[in-house]
N, CA, C and O of each residue as an XYZ file, in Angstrom:
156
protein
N     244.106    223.585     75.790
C     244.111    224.504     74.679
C     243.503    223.811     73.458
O     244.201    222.974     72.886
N     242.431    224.040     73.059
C     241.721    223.790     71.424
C     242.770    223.582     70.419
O     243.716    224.364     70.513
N     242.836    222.545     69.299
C     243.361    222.678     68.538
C     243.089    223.488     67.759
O     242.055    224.151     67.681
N     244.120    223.505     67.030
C     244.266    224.935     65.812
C     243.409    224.523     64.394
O     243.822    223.691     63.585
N     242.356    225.146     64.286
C     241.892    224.872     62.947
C     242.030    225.118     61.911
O     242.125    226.320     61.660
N     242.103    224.282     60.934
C     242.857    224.693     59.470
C     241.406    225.873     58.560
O     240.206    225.754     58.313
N     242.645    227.078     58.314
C     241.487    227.975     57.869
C     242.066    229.051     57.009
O     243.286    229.200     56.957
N     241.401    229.662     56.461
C     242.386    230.436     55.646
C     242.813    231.816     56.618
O     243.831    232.438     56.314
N     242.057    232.209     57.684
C     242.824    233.114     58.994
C     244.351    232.081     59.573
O     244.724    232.742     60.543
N     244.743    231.598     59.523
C     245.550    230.692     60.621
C     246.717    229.947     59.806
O     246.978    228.759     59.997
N     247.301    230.647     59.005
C     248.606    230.506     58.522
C     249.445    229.246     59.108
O     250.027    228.570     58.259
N     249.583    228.816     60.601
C     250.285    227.904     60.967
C     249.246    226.425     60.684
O     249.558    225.359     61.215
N     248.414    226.507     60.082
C     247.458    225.031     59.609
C     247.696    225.416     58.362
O     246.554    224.982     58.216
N     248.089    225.865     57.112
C     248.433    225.568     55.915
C     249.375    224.440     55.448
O     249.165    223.889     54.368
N     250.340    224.108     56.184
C     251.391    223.076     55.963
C     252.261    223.931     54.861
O     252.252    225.161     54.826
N     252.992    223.120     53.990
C     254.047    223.169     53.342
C     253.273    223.827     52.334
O     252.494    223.134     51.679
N     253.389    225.429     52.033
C     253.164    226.123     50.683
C     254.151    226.660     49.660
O     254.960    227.538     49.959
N     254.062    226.042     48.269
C     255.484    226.219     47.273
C     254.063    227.873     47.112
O     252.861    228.104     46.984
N     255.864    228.773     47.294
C     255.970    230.178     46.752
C     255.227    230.846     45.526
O     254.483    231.826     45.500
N     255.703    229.932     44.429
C     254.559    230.106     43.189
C     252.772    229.443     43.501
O     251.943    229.419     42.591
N     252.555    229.102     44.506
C     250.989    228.487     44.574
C     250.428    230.037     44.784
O     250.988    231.132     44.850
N     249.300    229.673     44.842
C     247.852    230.700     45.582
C     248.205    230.344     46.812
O     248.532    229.232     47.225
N     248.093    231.659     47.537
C     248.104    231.846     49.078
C     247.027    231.137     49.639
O     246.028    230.943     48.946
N     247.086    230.718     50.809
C     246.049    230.064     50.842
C     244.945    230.639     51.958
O     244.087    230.119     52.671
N     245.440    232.013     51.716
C     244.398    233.244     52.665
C     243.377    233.599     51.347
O     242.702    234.615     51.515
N     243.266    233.188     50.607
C     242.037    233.789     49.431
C     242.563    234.842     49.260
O     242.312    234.923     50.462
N     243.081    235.820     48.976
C     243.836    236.947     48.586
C     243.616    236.931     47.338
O     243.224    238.015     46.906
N     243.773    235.680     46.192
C     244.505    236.112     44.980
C     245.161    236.064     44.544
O     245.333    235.904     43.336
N     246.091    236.236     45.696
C     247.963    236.858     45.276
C     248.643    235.413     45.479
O     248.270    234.475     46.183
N     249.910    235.555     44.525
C     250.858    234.287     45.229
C     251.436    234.336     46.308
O     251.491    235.422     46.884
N     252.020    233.200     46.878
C     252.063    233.338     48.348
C     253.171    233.866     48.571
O     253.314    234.509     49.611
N     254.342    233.715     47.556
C     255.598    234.807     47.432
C     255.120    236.313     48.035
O     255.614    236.790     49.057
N     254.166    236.925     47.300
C     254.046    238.241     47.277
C     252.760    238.170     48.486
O     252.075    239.141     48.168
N     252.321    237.748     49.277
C     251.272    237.324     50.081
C     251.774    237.588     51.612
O     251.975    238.663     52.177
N     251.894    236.399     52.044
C     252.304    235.991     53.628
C     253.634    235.435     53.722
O     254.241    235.119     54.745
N     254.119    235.333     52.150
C     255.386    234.473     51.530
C     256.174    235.274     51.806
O     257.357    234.954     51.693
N     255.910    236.298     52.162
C     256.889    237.522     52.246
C     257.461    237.977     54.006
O     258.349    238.729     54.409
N     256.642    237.264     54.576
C     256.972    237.494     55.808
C     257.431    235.932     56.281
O     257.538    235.824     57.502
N     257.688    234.833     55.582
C     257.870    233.817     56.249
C     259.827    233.804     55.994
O     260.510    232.918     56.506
């Protein structure tokens, strides 16, 4: 199996994201209100 490449599709290669940062999907949004919301 290929490793997982760090990308802004692939949420499990972000590592440790504080809530108040930028999402790190390019969105815009903070990651609270982002993907922060489903973790």
């Amino acid at each position: 199996m290929p490793a997982a490449q760090r990308g802004p599709n692939n949420p499990e290669t972000w590592g440790k994201v504080g809530r108040n940062e930028d999402c790190s999907c390019d969105s815009g949004k903070k990651f609270k209100h982002c993907h922060g919301r489903y973790a």
